[in-house]
Each structure stands twice: as structure tokens, then as C-alpha cells.
DRENGUNU-859638 format. One record per residue: residue in one letter; x, y, z of N, C-alpha, C, CB in turn. Coordinates in steps of 0.05 Angstrom, whole numbers. Glycine has a CB too. Example, Ala and Ser with C-alpha at 12.3 -4.5 7.8 and 13.67 -1.06 7.14 Angstrom:
// DRENGUNU-859638
(node a,(264,-114,156),(246,-90,156),(264,-66,156),(226,-89,181));
(node s,(257,-45,142),(273,-21,143),(258,1,157),(282,-12,114));
//
This chain:
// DRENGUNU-859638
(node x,(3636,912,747),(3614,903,730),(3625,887,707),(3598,927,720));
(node x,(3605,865,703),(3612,849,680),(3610,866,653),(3593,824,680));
(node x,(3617,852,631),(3616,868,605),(3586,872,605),(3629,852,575));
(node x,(3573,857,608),(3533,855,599),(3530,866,611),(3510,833,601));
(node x,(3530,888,635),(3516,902,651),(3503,888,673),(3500,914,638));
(node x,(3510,864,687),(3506,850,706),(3526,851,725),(3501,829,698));
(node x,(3524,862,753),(3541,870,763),(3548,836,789),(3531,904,775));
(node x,(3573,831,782),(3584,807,791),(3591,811,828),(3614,801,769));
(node x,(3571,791,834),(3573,795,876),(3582,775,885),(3545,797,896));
(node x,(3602,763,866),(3617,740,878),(3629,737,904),(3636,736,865));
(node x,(3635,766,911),(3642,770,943),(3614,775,966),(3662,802,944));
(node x,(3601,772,955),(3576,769,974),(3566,792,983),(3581,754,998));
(node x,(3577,819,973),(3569,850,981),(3549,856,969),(3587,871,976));
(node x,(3523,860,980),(3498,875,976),(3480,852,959),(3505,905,957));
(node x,(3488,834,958),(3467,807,952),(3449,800,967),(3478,783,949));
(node x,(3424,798,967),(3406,785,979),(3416,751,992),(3383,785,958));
(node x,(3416,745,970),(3424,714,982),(3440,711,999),(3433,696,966));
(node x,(3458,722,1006),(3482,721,1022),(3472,737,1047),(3511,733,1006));
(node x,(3457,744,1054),(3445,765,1067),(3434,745,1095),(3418,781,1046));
(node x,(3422,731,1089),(3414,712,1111),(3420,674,1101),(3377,720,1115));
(node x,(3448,671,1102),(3455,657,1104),(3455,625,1123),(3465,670,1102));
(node x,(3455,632,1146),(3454,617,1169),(3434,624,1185),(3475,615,1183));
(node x,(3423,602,1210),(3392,601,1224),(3394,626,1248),(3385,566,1242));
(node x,(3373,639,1244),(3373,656,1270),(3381,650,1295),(3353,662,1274));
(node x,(3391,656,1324),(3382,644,1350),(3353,625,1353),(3380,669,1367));
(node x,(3332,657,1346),(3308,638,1353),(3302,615,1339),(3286,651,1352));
(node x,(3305,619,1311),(3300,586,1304),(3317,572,1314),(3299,577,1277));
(node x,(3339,573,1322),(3360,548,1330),(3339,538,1360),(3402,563,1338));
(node x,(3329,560,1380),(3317,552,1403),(3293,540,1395),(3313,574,1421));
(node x,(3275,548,1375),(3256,536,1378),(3264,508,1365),(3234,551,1367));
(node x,(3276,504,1352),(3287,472,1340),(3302,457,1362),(3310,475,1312));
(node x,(3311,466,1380),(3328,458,1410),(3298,447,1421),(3348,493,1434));
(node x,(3276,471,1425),(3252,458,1444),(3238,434,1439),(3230,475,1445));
(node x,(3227,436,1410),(3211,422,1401),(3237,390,1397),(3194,441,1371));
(node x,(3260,386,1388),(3275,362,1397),(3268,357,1427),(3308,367,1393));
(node x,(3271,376,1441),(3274,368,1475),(3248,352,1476),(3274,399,1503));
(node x,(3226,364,1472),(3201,352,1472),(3192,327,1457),(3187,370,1464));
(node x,(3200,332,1438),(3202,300,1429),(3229,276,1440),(3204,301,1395));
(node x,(3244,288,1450),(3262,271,1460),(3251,259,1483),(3286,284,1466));
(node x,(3236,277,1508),(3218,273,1533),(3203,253,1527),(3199,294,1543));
(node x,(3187,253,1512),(3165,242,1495),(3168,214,1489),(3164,256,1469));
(node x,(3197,204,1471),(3208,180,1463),(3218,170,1492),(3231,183,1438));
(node x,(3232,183,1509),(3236,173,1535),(3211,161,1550),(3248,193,1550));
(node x,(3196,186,1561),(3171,164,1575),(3162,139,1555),(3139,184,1583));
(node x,(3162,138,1538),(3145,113,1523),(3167,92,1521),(3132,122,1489));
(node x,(3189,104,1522),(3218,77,1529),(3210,63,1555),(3256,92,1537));
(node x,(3205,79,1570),(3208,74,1605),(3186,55,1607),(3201,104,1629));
(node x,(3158,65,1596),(3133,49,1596),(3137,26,1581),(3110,63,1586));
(node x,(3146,15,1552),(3158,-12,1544),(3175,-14,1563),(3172,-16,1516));
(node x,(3202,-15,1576),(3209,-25,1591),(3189,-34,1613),(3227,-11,1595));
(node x,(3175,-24,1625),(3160,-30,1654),(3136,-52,1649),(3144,0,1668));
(node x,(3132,-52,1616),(3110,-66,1613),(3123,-91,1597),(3085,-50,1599));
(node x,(3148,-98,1593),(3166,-124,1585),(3172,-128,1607),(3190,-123,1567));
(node x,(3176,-113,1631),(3176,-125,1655),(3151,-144,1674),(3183,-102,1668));
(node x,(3128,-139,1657),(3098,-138,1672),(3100,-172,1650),(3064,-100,1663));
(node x,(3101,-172,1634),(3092,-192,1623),(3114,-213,1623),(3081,-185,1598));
(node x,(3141,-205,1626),(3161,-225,1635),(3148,-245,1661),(3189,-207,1645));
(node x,(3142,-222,1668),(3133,-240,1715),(3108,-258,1702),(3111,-201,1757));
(node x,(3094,-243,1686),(3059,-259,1690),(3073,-285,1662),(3016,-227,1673));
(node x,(3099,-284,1644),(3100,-310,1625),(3109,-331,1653),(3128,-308,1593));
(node x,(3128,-322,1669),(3141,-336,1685),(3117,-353,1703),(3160,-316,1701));
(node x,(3100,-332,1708),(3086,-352,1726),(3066,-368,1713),(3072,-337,1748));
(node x,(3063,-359,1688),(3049,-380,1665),(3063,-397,1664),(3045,-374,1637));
(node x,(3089,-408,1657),(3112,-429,1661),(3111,-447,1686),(3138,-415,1662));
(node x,(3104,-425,1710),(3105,-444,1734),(3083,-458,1735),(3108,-433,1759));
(node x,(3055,-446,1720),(3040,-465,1731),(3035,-490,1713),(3015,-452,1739));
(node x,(3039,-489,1689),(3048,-508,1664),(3067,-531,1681),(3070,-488,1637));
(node x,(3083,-527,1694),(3103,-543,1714),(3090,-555,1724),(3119,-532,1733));
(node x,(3069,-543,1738),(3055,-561,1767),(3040,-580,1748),(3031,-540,1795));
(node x,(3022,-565,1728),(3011,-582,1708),(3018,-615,1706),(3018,-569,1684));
(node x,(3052,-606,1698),(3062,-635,1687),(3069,-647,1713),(3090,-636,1665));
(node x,(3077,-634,1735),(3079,-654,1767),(3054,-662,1766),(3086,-638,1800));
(node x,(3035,-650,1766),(3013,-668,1772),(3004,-695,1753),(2991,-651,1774));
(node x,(3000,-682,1731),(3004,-706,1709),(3019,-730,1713),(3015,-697,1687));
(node x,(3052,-724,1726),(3071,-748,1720),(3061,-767,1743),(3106,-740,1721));
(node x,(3054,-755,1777),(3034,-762,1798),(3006,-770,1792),(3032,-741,1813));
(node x,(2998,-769,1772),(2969,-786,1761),(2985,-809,1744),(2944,-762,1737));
(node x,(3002,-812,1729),(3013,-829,1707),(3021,-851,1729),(3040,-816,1686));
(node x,(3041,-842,1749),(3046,-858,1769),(3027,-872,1787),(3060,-847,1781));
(node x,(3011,-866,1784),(2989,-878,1805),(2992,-865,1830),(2992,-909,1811));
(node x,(3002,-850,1837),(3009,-829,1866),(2999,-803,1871),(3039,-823,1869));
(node x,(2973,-803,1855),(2951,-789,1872),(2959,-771,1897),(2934,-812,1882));
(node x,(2959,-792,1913),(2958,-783,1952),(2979,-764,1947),(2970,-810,1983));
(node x,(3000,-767,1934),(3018,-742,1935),(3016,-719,1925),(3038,-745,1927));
(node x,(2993,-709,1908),(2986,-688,1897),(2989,-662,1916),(2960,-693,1887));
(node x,(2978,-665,1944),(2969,-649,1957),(3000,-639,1978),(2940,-662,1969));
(node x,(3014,-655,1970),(3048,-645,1976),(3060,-627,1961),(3069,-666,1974));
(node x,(3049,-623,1940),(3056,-597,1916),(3055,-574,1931),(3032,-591,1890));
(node x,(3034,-570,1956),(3030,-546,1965),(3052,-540,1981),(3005,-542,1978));
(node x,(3074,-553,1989),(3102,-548,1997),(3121,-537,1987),(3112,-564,2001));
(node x,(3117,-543,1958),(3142,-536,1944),(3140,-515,1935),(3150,-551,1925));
(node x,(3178,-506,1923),(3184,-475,1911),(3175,-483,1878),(3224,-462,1917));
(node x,(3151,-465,1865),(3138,-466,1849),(3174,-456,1817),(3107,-443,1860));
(node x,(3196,-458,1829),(3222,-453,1822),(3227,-479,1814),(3241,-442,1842));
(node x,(3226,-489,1829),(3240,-524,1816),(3222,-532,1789),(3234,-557,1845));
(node x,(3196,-530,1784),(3189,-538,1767),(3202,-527,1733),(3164,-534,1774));
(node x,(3214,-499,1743),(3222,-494,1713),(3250,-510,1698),(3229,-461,1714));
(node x,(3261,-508,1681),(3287,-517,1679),(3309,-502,1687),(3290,-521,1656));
(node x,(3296,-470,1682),(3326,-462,1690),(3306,-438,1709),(3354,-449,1659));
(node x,(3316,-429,1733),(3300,-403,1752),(3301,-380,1737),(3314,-394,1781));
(node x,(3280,-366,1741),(3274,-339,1727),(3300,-316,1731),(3245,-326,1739));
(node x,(3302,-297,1711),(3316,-281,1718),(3315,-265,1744),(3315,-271,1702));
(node x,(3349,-258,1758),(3333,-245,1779),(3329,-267,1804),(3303,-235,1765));
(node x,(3331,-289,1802),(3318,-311,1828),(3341,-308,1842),(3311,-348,1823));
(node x,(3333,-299,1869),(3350,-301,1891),(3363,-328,1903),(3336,-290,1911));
(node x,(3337,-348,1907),(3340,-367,1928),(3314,-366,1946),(3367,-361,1945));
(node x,(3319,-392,1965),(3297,-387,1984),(3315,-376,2013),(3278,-419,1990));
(node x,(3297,-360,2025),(3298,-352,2050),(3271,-356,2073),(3305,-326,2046));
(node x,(3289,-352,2096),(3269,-360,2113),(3260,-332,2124),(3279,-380,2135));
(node x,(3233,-309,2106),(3227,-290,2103),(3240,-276,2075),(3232,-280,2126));
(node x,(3248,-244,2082),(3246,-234,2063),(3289,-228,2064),(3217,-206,2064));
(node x,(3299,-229,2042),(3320,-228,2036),(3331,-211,2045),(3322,-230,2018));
(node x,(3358,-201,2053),(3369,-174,2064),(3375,-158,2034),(3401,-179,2086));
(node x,(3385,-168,2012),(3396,-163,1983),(3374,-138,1977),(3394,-194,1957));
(node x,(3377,-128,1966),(3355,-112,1942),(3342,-118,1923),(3362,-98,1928));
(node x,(3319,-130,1921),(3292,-152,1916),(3274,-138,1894),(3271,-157,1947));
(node x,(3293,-103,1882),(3272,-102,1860),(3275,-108,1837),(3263,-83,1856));
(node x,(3252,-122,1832),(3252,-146,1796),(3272,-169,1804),(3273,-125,1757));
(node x,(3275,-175,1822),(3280,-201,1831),(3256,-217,1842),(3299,-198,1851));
(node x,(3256,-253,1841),(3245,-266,1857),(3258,-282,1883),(3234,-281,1841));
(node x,(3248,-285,1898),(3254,-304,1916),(3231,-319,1928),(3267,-292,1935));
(node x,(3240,-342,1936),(3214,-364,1962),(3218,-356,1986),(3219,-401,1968));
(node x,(3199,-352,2005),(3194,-338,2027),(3185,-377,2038),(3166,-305,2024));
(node x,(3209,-396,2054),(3205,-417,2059),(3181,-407,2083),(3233,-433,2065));
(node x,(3186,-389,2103),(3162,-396,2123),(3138,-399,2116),(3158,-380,2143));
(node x,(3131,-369,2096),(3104,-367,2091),(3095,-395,2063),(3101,-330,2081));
(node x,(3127,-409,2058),(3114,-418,2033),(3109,-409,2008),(3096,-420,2038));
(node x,(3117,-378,2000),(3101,-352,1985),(3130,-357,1970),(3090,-316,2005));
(node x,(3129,-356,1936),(3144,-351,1918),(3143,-307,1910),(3131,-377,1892));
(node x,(3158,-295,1920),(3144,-269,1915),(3166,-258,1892),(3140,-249,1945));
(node x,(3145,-245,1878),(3162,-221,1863),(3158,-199,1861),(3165,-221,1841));
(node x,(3187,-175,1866),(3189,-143,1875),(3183,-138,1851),(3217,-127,1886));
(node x,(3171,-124,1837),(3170,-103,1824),(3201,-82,1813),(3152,-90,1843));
(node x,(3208,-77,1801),(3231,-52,1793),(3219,-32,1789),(3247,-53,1768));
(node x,(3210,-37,1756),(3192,-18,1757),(3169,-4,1758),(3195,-14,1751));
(node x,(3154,16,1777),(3138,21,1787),(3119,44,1779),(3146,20,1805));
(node x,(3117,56,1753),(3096,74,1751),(3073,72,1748),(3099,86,1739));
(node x,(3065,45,1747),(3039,32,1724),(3033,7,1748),(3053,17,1682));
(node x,(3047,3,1770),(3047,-17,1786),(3032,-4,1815),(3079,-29,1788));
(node x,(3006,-15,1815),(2987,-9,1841),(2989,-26,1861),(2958,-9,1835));
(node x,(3002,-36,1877),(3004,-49,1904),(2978,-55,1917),(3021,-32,1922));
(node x,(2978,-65,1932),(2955,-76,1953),(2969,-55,1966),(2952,-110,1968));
(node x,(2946,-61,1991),(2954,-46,2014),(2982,-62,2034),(2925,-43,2032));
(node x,(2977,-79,2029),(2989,-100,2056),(3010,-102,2041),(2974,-132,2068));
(node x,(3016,-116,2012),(3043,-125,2009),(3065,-109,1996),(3041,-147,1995));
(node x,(3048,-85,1985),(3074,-63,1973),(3079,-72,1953),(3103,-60,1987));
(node x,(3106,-66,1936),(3112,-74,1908),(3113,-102,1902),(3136,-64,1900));
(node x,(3095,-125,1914),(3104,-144,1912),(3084,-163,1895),(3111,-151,1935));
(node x,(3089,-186,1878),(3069,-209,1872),(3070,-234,1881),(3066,-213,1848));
(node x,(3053,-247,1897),(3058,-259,1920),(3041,-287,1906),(3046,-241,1952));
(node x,(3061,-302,1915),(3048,-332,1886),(3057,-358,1908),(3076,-336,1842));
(node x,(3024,-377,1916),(3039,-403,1929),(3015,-415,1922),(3050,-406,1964));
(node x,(3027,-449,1921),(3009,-469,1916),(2990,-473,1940),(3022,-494,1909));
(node x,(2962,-474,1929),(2937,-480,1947),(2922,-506,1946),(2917,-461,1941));
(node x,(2912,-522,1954),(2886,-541,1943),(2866,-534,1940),(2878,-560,1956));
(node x,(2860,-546,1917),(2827,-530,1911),(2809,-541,1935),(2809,-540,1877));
(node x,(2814,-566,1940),(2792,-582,1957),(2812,-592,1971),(2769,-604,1942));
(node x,(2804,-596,1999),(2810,-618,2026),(2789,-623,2033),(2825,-609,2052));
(node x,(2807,-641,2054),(2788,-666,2068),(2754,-665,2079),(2803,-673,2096));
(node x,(2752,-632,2082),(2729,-625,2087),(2707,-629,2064),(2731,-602,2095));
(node x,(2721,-631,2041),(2709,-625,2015),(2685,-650,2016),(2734,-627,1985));
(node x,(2663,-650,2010),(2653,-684,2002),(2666,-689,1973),(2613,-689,1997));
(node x,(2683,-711,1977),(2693,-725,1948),(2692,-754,1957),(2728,-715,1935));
(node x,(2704,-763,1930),(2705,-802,1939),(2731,-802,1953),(2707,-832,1907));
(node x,(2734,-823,1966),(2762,-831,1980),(2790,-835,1953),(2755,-868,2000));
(node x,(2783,-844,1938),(2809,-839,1920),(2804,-815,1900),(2816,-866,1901));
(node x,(2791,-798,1909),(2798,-775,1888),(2818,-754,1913),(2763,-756,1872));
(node x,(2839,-752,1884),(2860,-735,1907),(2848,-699,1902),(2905,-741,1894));
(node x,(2862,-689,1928),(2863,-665,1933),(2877,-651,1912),(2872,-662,1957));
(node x,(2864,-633,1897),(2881,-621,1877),(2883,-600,1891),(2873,-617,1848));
(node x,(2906,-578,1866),(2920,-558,1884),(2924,-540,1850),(2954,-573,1908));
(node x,(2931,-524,1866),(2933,-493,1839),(2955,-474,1845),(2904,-468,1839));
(node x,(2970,-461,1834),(2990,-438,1837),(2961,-412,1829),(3023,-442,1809));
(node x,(2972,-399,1853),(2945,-379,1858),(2964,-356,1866),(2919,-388,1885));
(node x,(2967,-330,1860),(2972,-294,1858),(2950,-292,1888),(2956,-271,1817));
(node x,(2959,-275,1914),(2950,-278,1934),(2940,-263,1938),(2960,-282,1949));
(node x,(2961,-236,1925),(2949,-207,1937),(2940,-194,1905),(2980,-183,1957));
(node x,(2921,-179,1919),(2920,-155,1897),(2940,-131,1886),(2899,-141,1905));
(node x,(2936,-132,1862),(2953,-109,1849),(2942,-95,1822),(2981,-122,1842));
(node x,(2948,-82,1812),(2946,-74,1784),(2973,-54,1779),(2914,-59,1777));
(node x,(2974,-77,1744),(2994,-63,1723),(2986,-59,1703),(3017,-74,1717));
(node x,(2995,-36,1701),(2975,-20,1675),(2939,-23,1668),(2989,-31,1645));
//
């Protein structure tokens, strides 16, 4: 005991405060759960921005491609070469960009042997610029084509159409199959 009658617990014997010092088990578990849970939590919503920077990457790209055909067609009106408009519907909707999208395989004649998800490639037979999908939680497929978005130039109008003789056949980059993302 001190001189004042205050008895000194500098050693930590029979003090309250010193008494419960450090966290129980259970609070350490329940602070373990509730992290886990919010860790789960910050993960799915990572995964979903990822899948949906993936969704709007494919749909800028194919905004780009059709901006391309735009200016082919344009530079084919500037030129006076019309009649050639309707040859657009041949080409890999790829050449028009400057540089190929991330992910571009190449063309094949069908579907690539490689592993095609979040990749593009041109499908030369069908003509069909397609893109796999990666990631898939939020991605609804058609029936027929599976994880895929299936993109080729069409004409709006042919020869069947009634038009004048020098109005040319226009043409459009047109999404074939159905899908939904997000």
C-alpha cells in the first residue's frame, strides 16, 4: 500500500481493468464471420463489374464497328462507287477498326479449335464476326448459339426492293441471335 491508503496494482493482481484485457473467442468469431461476409459480398460485386466491363467492352466494340462501315460507306458515296456498297456484306467487320479488338483470334473457316471465351473471331463460311462470352452469370444465350454474339453485315434493301436504278443497296452490321446481359 501506498502512503495515502491507495493500494498500488501495478502488477495487475485483483484490478478490474486488467481483468479482461484481450477479445474473447466469441468475439474474435463473430468479427471472423461478419469480415467473411462482407468479404463474399465485395467479391460477388467484383465479379459482376468485371462481367459487366466485359458486356459493354463487346457492345463499344461493335459500336466502333459499325461507325467503320459508316465511314466505308461514306468514303464509297464520296467516290462515286455506290454499286460497291452492297460488297460490304463480305467483309470481316475487323478490318474497319484500326487496331482488332482485344482477344481477336483471326478468321476461320467455322469455329476455332483455341478457347474462344471473351475472344472474337470471323466465322469466313458463315460470314458471322462472333463473340464468346467469358463471363457468364448475367449472360442469357439463345437457344441455338450458346455463349455467343453473332454480328454480320446485311442489306437493308435488294434488288427485289422497288428503288431507282442508281440508288445503291445499303447494308447494316446487325447482332443475329438473341441474348441478354444483365
Amino acid at each position: 500500500m501506498r502512503h495515502d491508503g491507495i493500494r498500488n496494482d501495478a502488477a495487475g493482481h485483483g484490478s478490474a481493468k486488467y481483468w479482461h484485457a484481450g477479445a474473447s473467442l466469441v468475439e474474435f468469431a463473430v468479427a471472423a464471420i461478419v469480415l467473411a461476409v462482407l468479404a463474399a459480398v465485395f467479391l460477388l460485386r467484383l465479379l459482376d463489374a468485371q462481367e459487366y466491363a466485359e458486356k459493354v467492352a463487346m457492345e463499344a466494340t461493335v459500336e466502333n464497328m459499325r461507325a467503320g462501315l459508316r465511314a466505308q460507306i461514306g468514303a464509297l458515296l464520296i467516290a462515286d462507287r455506290t454499286s460497291e456498297i452492297v460488297a460490304l456484306v463480305e467483309n470481316n467487320p475487323v478490318q474497319w477498326l484500326d487496331v482488332p479488338p482485344e482477344g481477336y483470334l483471326g478468321e476461320y473457316p467455322g469455329q476455332p479449335s483455341a478457347d474462344t471465351n471473351g475472344a472474337w473471331y470471323f466465322d469466313s463460311v458463315l460470314g458471322e464476326l462472333v463473340y464468346t462470352a467469358n463471363l457468364r452469370r448475367h449472360f442469357v444465350p439463345s437457344s441455338t448459339s450458346g455463349y455467343t454474339v453473332r454480328i454480320k453485315v446485311l442489306p437493308i434493301s435488294d434488288a427485289t426492293t422497288s428503288r431507282s436504278p442508281n440508288e445503291p443497296v445499303w447494308v447494316r452490321l446487325a447482332v443475329l441471335n438473341d441474348y441478354s446481359w444483365f
